[in-house]
VEXTI-565262 format. One record per residue (C-alpha): x, z, y; residue in one letter; residue number from 1. Coordinates in steps of 0.05 Angstrom, whole numbers. Example, Ala and Ser with C-alpha at 12.3 -4.5 7.8 and 13.67 -1.06 7.14 Angstrom:
PT        u        w        v   aa     i
PT      246      156      -90    A     1
PT      273      143      -21    S     2
***
This chain:
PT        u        w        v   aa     i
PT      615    -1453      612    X     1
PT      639    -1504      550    X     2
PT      572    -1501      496    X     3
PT      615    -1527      449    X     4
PT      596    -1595      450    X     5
PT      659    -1625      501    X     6
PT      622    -1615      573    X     7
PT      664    -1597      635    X     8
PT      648    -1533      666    X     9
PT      639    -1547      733    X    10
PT      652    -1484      770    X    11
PT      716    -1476      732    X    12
PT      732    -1540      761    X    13
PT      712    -1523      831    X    14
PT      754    -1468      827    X    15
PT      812    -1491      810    X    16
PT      802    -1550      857    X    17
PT      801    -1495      913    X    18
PT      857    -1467      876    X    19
PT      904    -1526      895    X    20
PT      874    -1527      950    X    21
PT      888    -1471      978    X    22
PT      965    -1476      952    X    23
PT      971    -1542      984    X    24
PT      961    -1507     1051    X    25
PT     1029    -1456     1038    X    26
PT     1089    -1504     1066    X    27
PT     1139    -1442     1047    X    28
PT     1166    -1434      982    X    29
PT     1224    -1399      948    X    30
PT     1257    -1462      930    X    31
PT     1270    -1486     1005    X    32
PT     1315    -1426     1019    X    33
PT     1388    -1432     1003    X    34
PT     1442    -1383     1019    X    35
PT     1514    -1360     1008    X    36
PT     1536    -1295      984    X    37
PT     1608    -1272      972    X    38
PT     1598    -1230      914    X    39
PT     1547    -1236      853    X    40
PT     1515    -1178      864    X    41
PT     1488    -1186      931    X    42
PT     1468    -1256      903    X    43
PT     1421    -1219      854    X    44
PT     1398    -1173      915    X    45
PT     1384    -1245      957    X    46
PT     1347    -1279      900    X    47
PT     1298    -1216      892    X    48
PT     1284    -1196      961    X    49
PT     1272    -1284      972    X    50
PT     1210    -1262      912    X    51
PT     1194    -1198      937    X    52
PT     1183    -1239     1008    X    53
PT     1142    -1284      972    X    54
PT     1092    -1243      942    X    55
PT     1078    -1198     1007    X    56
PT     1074    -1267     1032    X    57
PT     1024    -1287      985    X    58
PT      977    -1217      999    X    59
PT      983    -1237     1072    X    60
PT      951    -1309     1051    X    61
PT      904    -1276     1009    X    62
PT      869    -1243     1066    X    63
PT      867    -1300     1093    X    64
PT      832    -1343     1047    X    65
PT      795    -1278     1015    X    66
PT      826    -1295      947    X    67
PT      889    -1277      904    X    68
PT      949    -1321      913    X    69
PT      997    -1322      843    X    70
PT     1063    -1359      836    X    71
PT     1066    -1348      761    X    72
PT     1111    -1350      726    X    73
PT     1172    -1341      776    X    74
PT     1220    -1400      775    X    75
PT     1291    -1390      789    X    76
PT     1324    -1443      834    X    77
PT     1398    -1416      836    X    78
PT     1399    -1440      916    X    79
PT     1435    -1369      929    X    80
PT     1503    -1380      914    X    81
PT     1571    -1348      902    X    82
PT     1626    -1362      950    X    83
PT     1663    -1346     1015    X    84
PT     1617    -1384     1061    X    85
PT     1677    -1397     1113    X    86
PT     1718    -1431     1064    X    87
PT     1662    -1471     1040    X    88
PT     1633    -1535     1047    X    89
PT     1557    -1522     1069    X    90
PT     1535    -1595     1052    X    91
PT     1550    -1579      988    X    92
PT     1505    -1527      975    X    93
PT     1454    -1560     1024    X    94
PT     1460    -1626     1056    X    95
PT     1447    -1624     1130    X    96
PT     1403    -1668     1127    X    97
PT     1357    -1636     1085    X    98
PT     1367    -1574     1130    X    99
PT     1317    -1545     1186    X   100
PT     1347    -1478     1207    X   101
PT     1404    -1435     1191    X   102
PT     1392    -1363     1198    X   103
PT     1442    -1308     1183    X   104
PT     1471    -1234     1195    X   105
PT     1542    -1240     1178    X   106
PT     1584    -1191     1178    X   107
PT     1597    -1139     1234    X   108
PT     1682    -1138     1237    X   109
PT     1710    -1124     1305    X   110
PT     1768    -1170     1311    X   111
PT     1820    -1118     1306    X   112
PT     1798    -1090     1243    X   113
PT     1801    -1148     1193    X   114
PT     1842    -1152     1140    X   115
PT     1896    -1211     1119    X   116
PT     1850    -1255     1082    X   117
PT     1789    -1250     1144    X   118
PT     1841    -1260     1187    X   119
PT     1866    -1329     1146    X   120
PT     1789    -1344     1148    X   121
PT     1788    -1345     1221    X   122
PT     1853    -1386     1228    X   123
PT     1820    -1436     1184    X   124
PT     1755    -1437     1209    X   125
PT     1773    -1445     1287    X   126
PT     1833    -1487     1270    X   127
PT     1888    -1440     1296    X   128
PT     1855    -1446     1359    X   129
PT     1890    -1409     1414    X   130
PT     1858    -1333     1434    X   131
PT     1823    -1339     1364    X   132
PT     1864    -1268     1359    X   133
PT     1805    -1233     1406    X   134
PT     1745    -1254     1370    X   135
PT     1702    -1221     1323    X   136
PT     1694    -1240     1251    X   137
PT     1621    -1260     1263    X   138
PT     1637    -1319     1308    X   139
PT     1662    -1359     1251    X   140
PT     1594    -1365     1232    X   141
PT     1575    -1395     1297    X   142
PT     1634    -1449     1289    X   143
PT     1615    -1464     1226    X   144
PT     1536    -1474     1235    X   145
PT     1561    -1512     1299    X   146
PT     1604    -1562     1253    X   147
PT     1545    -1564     1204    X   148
PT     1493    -1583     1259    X   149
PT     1531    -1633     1283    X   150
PT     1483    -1705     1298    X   151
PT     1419    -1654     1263    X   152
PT     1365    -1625     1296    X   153
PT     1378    -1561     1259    X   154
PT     1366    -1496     1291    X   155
PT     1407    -1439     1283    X   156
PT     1393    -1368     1299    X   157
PT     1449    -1313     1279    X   158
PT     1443    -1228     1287    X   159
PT     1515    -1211     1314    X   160
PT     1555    -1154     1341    X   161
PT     1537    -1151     1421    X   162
PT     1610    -1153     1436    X   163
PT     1616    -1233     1438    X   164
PT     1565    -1244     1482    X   165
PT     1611    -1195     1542    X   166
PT     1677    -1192     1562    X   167
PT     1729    -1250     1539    X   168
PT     1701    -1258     1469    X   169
PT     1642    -1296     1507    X   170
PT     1691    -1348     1538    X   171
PT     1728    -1357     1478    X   172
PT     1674    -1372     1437    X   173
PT     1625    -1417     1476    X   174
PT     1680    -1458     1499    X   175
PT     1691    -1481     1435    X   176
PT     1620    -1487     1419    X   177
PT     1612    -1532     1480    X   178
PT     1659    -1572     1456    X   179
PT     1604    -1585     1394    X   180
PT     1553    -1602     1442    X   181
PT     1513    -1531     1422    X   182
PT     1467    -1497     1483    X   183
PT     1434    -1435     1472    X   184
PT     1360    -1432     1455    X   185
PT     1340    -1375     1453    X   186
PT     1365    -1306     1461    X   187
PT     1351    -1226     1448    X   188
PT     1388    -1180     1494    X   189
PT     1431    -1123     1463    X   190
PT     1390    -1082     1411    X   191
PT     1409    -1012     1378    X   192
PT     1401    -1032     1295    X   193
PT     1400     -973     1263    X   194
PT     1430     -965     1189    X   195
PT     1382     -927     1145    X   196
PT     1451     -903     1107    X   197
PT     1476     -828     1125    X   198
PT     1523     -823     1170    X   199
PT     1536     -898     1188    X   200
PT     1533     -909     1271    X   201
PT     1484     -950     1298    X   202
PT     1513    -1023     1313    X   203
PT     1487    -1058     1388    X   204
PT     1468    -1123     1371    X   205
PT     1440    -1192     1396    X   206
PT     1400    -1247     1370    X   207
PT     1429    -1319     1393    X   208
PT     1391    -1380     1375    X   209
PT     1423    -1448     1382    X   210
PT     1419    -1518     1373    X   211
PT     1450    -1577     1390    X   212
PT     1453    -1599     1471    X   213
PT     1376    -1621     1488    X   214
PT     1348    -1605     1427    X   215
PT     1297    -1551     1459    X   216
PT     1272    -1554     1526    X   217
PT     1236    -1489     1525    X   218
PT     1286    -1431     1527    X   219
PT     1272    -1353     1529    X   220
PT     1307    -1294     1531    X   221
PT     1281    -1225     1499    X   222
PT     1291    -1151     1517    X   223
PT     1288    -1098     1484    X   224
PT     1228    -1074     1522    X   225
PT     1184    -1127     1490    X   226
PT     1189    -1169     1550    X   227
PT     1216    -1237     1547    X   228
PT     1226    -1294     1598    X   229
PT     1231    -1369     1608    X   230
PT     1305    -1392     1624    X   231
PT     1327    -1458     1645    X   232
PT     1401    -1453     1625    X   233
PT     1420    -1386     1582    X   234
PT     1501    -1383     1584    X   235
PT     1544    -1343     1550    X   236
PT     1534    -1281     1571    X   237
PT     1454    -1288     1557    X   238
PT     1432    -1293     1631    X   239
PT     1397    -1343     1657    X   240
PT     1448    -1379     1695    X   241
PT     1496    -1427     1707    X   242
PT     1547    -1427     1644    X   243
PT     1608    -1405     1669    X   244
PT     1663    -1368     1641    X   245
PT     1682    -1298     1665    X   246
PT     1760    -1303     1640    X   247
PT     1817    -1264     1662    X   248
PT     1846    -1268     1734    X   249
PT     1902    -1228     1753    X   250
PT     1887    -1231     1829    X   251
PT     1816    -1209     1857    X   252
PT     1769    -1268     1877    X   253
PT     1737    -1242     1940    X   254
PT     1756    -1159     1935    X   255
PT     1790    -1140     1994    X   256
PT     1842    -1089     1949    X   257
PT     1880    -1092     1889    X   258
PT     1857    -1054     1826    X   259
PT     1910    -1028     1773    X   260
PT     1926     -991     1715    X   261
PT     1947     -905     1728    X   262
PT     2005     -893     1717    X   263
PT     2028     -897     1639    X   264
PT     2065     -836     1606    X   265
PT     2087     -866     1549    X   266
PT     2128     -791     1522    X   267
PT     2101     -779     1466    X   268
PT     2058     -721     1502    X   269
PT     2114     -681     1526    X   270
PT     2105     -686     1602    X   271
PT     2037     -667     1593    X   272
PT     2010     -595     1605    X   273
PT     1952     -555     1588    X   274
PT     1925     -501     1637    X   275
PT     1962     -453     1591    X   276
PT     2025     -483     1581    X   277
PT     2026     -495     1651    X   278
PT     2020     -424     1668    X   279
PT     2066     -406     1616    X   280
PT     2128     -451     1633    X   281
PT     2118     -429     1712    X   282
PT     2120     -354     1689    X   283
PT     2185     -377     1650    X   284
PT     2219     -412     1720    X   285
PT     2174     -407     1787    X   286
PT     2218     -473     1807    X   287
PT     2178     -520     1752    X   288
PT     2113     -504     1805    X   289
PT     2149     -558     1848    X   290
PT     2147     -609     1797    X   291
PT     2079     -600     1767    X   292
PT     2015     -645     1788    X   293
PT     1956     -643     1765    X   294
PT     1939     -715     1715    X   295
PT     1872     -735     1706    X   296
PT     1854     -794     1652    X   297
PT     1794     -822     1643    X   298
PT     1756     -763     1602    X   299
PT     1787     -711     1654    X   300
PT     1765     -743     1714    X   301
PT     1693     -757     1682    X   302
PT     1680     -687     1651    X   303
PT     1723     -655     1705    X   304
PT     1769     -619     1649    X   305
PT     1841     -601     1674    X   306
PT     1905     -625     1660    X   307
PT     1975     -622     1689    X   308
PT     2041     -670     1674    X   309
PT     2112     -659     1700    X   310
PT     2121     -714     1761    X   311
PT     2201     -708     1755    X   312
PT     2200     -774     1808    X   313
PT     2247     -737     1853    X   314
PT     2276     -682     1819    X   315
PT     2352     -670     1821    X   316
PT     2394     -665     1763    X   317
PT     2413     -595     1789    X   318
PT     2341     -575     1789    X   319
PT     2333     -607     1725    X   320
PT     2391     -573     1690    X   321
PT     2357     -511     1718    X   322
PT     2304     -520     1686    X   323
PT     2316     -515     1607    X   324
PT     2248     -515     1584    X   325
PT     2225     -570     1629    X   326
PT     2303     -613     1599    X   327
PT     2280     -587     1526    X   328
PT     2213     -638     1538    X   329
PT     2255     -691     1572    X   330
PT     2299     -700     1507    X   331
PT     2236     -704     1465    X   332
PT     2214     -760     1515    X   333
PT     2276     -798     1503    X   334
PT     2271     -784     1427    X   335
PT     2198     -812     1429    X   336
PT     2223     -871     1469    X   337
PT     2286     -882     1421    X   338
PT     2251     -887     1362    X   339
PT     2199     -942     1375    X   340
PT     2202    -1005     1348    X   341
PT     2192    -1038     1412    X   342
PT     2249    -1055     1451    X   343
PT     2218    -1048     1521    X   344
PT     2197     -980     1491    X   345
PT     2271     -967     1470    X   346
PT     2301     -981     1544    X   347
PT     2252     -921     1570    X   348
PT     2294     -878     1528    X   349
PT     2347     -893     1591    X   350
PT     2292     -860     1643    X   351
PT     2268     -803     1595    X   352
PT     2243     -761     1669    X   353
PT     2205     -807     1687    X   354
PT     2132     -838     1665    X   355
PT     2135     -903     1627    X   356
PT     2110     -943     1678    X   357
PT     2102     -911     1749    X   358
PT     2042     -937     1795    X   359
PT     2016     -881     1831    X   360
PT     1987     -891     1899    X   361
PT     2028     -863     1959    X   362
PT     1956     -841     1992    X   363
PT     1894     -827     1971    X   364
PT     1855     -874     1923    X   365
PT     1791     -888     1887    X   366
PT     1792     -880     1815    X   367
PT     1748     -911     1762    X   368
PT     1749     -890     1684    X   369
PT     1770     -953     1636    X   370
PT     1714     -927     1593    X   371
PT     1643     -890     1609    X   372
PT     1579     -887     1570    X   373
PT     1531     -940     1562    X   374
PT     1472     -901     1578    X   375
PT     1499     -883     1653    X   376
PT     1466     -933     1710    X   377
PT     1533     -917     1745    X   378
PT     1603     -913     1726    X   379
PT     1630     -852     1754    X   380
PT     1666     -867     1814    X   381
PT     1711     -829     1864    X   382
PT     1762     -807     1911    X   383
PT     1828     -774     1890    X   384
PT     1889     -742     1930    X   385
PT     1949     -775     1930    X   386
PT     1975     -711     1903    X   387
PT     1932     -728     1835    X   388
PT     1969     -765     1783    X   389
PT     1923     -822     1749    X   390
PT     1937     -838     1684    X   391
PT     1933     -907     1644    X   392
PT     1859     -892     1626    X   393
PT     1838     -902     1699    X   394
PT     1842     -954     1744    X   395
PT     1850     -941     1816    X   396
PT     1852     -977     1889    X   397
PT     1902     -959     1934    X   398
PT     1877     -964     2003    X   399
PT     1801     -962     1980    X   400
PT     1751     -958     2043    X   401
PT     1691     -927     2041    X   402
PT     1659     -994     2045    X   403
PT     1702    -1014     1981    X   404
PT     1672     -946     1948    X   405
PT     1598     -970     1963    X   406
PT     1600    -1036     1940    X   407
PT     1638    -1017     1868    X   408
PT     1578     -955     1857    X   409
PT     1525    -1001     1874    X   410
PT     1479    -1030     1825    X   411
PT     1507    -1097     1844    X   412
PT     1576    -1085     1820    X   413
PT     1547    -1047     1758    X   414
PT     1502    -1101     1739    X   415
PT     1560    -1148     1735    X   416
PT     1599    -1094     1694    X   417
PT     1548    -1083     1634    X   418
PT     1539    -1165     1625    X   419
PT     1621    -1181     1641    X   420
PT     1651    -1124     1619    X   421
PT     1673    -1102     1539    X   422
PT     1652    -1042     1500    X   423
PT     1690     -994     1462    X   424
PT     1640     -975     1394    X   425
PT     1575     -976     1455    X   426
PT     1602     -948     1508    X   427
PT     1628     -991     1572    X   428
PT     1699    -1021     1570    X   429
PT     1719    -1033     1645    X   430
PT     1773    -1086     1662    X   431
PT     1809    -1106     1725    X   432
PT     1820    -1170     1709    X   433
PT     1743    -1185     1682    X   434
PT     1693    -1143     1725    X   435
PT     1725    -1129     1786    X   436
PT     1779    -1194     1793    X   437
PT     1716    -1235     1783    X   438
PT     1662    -1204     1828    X   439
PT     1645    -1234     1882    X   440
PT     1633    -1189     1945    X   441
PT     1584    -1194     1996    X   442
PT     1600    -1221     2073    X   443
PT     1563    -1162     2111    X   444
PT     1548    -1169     2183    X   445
PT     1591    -1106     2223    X   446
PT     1527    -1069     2229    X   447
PT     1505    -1080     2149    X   448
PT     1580    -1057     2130    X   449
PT     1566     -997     2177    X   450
PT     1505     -980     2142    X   451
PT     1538     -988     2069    X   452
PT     1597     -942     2096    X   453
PT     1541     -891     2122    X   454
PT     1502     -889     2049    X   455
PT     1569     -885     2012    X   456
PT     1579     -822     2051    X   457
PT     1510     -798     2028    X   458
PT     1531     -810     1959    X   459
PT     1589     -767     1965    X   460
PT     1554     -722     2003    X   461
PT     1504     -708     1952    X   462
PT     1557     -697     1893    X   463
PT     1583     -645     1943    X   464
PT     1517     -601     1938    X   465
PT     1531     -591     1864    X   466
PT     1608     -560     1865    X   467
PT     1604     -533     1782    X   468
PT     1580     -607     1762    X   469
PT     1625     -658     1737    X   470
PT     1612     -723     1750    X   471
PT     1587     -728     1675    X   472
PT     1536     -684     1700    X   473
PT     1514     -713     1762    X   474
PT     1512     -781     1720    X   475
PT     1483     -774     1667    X   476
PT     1402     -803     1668    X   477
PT     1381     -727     1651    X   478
PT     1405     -694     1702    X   479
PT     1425     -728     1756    X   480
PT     1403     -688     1816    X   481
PT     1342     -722     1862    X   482
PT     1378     -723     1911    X   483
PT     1441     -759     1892    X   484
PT     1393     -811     1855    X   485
PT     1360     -829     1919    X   486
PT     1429     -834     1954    X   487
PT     1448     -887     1905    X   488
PT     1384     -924     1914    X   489
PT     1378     -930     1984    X   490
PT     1458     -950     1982    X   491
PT     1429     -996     1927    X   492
PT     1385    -1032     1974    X   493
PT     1438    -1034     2038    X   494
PT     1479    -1071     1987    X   495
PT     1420    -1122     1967    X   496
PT     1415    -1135     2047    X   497
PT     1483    -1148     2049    X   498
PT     1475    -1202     1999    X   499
PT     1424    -1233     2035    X   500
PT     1371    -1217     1977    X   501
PT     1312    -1170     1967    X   502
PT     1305    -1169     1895    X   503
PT     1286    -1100     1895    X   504
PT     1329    -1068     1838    X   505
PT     1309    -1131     1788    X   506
PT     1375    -1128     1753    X   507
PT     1361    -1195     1706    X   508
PT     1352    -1228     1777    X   509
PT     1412    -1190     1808    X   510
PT     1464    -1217     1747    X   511
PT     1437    -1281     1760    X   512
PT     1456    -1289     1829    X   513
PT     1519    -1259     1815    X   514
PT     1527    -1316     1760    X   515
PT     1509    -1369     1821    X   516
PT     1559    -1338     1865    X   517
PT     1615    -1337     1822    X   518
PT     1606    -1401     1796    X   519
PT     1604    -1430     1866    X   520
PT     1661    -1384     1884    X   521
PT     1706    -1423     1826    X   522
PT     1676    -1488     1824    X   523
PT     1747    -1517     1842    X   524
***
């Protein structure tokens, strides 16, 4: 208390000694966060939420020290710039130097869906690189932290679309990154983030923190189950293992059979039926019955819906010309075919009878849909007649054993899918030339092959006991009968034998192998 006469008051002193104090002890402020935004507005939005961040901040310290924390009045530091961030110079909003992490959520653009300019952003950013094309708009970002880390110990840590950590995007990006000397620190395992706006889809997204090459020693990866785990190396595909790239190889690795595109129409729908207008152009002339097959894509063969196309492979022209409804299609076919701009297209218009491209199996052949839902431990996968035409939309093995069946429904061969394979929006994006080129296949011993080819037939066997289900109903994880479930996991655990593991359904430790073997398997 001052009594007029020029004494110090020495609580008020104390307190604001403890004051400082206790400010002296916060090593985050406002002013050490600096950002770029590529409109003003959302610069305003930055600069408030960095103060609204502070201040719950500051109630959280308050607890702490059981006292009020105030950082009045607010100062405004301008560190939140305007400005395309991929056509900028970071050092000159921040030197490196003066940097410690970069953390970010850029934008979520699939790389077939950006416009001129993000396209011209990605040619600049990636210098023209080649396959830049197949990327995502988000992993400019990571090229340009990567640039700015350069001889730093910065650490960077970026929320992305899941998509480039599968399929080709994770080659194309990480080999460039490599080329930076960046390794992967840290990593969170695909995520659903969930938009609180109306009638926006939920995004699947990762967390990937990086650095550059020895920077951390210590290096986990989270899942979504709240688990996480130590890695020693976590590649590209956020497994601990070897970093490898999964890329495209027209030829399988160790598969014993090819695996190709159905058949592709390409007519403009006109040699494909519904049940009605099947039924309807029979009633018309009993002779188009001769011609008809039934033509499954992927979404028939999964949901079991039917669907018929005219297979005019071998029909005469006299049968043809007798058959003016079925001729009144064909010249809508050639039409179609005429009027594309493509000029492979354009020499169809020659065949008009005939699909686009013709690749249907001469026996019977296991099929597998191109696409299936993410939340399905198994892709649907079966056995179709010879008779059954398979469209573009599945992929299918001529010659497949039952031993070929077991090993591609096994958890195994799935694991590798949902880490190697793309996505279409969430759901699961097969590809010949990415999953099942680059799997590598166990060596069984004749009486572990026997036993695969015996718990195949169990699978099968089990569908069989449910005649009115489709196989989108025997798959999916709320109602999949007992007993086909406990077919797939005893088939599951033949297949771990033949492997020469006993992991015992651990699918992190499953990939992983899978990783070893394949990077043994192309270490030449």
């Amino acid at each position: 208390m001052d009594l007029g006469g020029g004494g110090v008051d020495s609580t008020a002193s104390s307190e604001a000694e403890v004051e400082e104090h206790v400010h002296s002890l916060v090593k985050v402020n406002v002013g050490q966060f600096y950002g770029i935004e590529i409109n003003d507005f959302a610069v305003s939005v930055a600069n408030a939420a960095l103060w609204i961040a502070d201040h719950q901040a500051n109630q959280q310290t308050a607890k702490i020290f059981h006292r009020p924390l105030i950082n009045l009045p607010l100062q405004d530091y301008q560190h939140i710039v305007v400005g395309n961030a991929l056509r900028m110079d970071w050092n000159e909003v921040l030197p490196a130097s003066e940097c410690n992490y970069i953390m970010g959520n850029p934008p979520f653009l699939g790389a077939r869906w950006m416009d001129a300019s993000q396209k011209d952003d990605m040619l600049r950013t990636f210098n023209g690189a080649r396959g830049i094309g197949n990327l995502d708009y988000v992993t400019a970002w990571y090229k340009k932290s990567a640039e700015y880390i350069c001889e730093t110990c910065i650490q960077a840590a970026l929320v992305s679309t899941n998509s480039i950590a599968q399929g080709e995007q994770a080659g194309l990006l990480w080999k460039s990154l490599l080329d930076d000397n960046m390794k992967i620190d840290f990593a969170h395992r695909t995520f659903k983030w969930n938009s609180e706006a109306r009638g926006v889809a939920a995004v699947h997204c990762v967390i990937i923190g990086f650095s550059k090459e020895d920077t951390r020693t210590k290096r986990e990866i989270y899942f979504t189950d709240g688990l996480k785990k130590e890695a020693k190396t976590i590649n590209p595909y956020l497994v601990d293992a070897p970093t490898v790239f999964v890329e495209r190889r027209m030829s399988p690795l160790s598969a014993p059979h090819q695996m190709v595109f159905g058949s592709m129409p390409n007519d403009g729908g006109n040699l494909i039926l519904s049940d009605e207008e099947k039924g309807l152009i029979e009633k018309m002339n009993p002779l188009t019955a001769k011609y008809i097959r039934r033509f499954m894509m992927g979404a028939e063969f999964i949901n079991a819906r039917i669907r018929w196309c005219l297979w005019l492979l071998d029909a005469s022209p006299s049968d043809l010309h007798s058959m003016p409804e079925v001729m009144k299609r064909v010249e809508r076919v050639r039409m179609h075919r005429a009027s594309s701009h493509r000029d492979s297209t354009q020499k169809l218009a020659e065949t008009p009878t005939l699909f686009g491209e013709i690749r249907q199996p001469s026996s019977d052949y296991i099929a597998l849909p191109k696409v299936s839902s993410e939340r399905r431990r198994y892709i649907p996968i079966g056995y179709l007649s010879a008779q059954v035409i398979a469209g573009d939309k599945l992929f299918v093995v001529p010659g497949g054993t039952l031993f070929d069946f077991g090993i591609m429904t096994s958890q195994f061969h799935n694991a590798w899918m949902r880490v190697v394979a793309g996505r279409l929006k969430s759901d699961y994006s097969y590809s010949n030339t990415i999953v099942y080129n680059n799997f590598v296949w166990p060596e069984p011993t004749d009486e572990q092959r026997e036993r695969i080819e015996e718990l195949a037939q169990v699978v099968l066997d089990a569908r069989d006991n449910y005649p009115d289900s489709s196989l989108a109903d025997l798959y999916d994880p709320l109602t999949m009968p007992p007993d086909l479930l406990r077919a797939h996991q005893a088939l599951d655990k033949a297949v771990e034998q033949a492997y020469g593991v006993n992991f015992r359904g651990d699918e992190t430790k499953i990939v992983s192998h899978l990783f070893k073997l394949y990077a043994e398997a192309t270490k030449d």
